[in-house]
C-alpha positions in Angstrom: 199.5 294.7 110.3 200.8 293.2 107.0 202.7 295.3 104.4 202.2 297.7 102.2 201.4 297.3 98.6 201.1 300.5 95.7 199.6 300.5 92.2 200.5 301.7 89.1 197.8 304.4 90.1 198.9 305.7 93.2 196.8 303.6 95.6 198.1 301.9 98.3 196.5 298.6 99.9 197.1 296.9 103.6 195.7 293.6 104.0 194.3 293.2 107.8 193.0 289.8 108.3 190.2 289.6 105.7 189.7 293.3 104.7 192.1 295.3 103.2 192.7 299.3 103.6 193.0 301.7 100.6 194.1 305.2 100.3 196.6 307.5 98.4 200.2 307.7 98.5 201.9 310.7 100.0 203.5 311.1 96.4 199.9 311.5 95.2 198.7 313.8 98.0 201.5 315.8 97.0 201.2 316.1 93.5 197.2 316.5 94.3 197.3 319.8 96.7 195.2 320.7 98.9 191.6 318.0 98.6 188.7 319.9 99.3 186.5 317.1 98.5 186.1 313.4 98.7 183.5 311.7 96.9 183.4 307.9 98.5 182.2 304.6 97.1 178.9 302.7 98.8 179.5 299.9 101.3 178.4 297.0 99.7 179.4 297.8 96.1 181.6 295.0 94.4 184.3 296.0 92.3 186.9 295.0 90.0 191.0 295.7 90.0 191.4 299.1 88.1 187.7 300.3 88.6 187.7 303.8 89.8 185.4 303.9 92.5 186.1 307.6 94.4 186.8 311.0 93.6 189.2 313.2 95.5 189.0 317.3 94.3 191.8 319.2 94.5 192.4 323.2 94.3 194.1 322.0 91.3 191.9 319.0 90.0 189.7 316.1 90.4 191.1 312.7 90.7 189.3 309.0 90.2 190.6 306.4 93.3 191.2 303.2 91.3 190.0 300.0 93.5 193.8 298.1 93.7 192.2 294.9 94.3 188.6 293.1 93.4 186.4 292.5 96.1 183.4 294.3 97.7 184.1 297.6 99.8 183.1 296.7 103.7 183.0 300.8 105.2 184.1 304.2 104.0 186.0 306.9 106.1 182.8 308.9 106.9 185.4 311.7 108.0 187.2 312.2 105.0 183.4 314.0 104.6 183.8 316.8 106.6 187.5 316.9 106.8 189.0 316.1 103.4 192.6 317.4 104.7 193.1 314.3 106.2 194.2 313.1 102.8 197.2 315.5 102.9 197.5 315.3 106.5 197.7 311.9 107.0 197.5 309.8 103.6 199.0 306.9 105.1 196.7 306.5 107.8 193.5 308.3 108.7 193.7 309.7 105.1 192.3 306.1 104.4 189.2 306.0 101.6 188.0 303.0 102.0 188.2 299.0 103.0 187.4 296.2 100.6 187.2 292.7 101.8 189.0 290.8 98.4 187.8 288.6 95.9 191.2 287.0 96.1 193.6 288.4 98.4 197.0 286.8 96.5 196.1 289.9 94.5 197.9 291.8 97.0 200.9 290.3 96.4 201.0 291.4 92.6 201.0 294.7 93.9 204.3 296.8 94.1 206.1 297.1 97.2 207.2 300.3 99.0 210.6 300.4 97.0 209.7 299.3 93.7 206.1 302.0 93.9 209.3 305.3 94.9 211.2 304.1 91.8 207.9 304.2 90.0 206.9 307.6 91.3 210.5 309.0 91.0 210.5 308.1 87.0 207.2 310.6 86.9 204.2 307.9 86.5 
């Protein structure tokens, strides 16, 4: 599995082969609270860097998910549905929202890496 990435907005990406993974960070499950509801994009949709393209509610708020990369989203985690926790639980891993197979995956690379995305979220973006 190929490394992490982060944007600016909290997403995290991880390119496998020709489809990529996106969720939220931990940092943004955190500052989120408990999710009560996910609202997830259509397989099939194209979508451009920066789009939002989800909704996660929170007790405290709702949220848009911002599509890190441009490309068309391939599946949706069907059991963020019924079980929204797993974006607190696990937002690294079966907290996952959605795959996207990229337009151009050297997008990826522009992305920040797992140190440079904790300085960002330490400084309060």
């Amino acid at each position: 599995m190929s490394q992490t990435r982060f944007a600016e907005s909290h997403e995290w990406v991880r390119l496998d082969g020709d489809v990529a993974t996106v969720g939220i960070s931990d940092h943004a499950q955190n500052a989120l609270g408990d999710v009560v509801f996910v609202d997830l994009p259509e397989a099939g949709r194209a979508v451009e860097a920066g789009e939002a393209v989800a909704v996660v509610e929170s007790v405290k708020a709702a949220s848009d998910i911002y599509a890190p990369i441009a490309g068309t989203i391939a599946a949706v985690n069907s059991a963020l549905v019924d079980n929204p926790a797993l974006v607190n639980s696990a937002p690294m891993g079966e907290g996952w929202f959605f795959t996207i197979t990229p337009r151009d995956a050297s997008e990826i690379d522009k992305l920040m890496d797992a140190d440079a995305y904790a300085r960002h979220a330490e400084e309060g973006h």
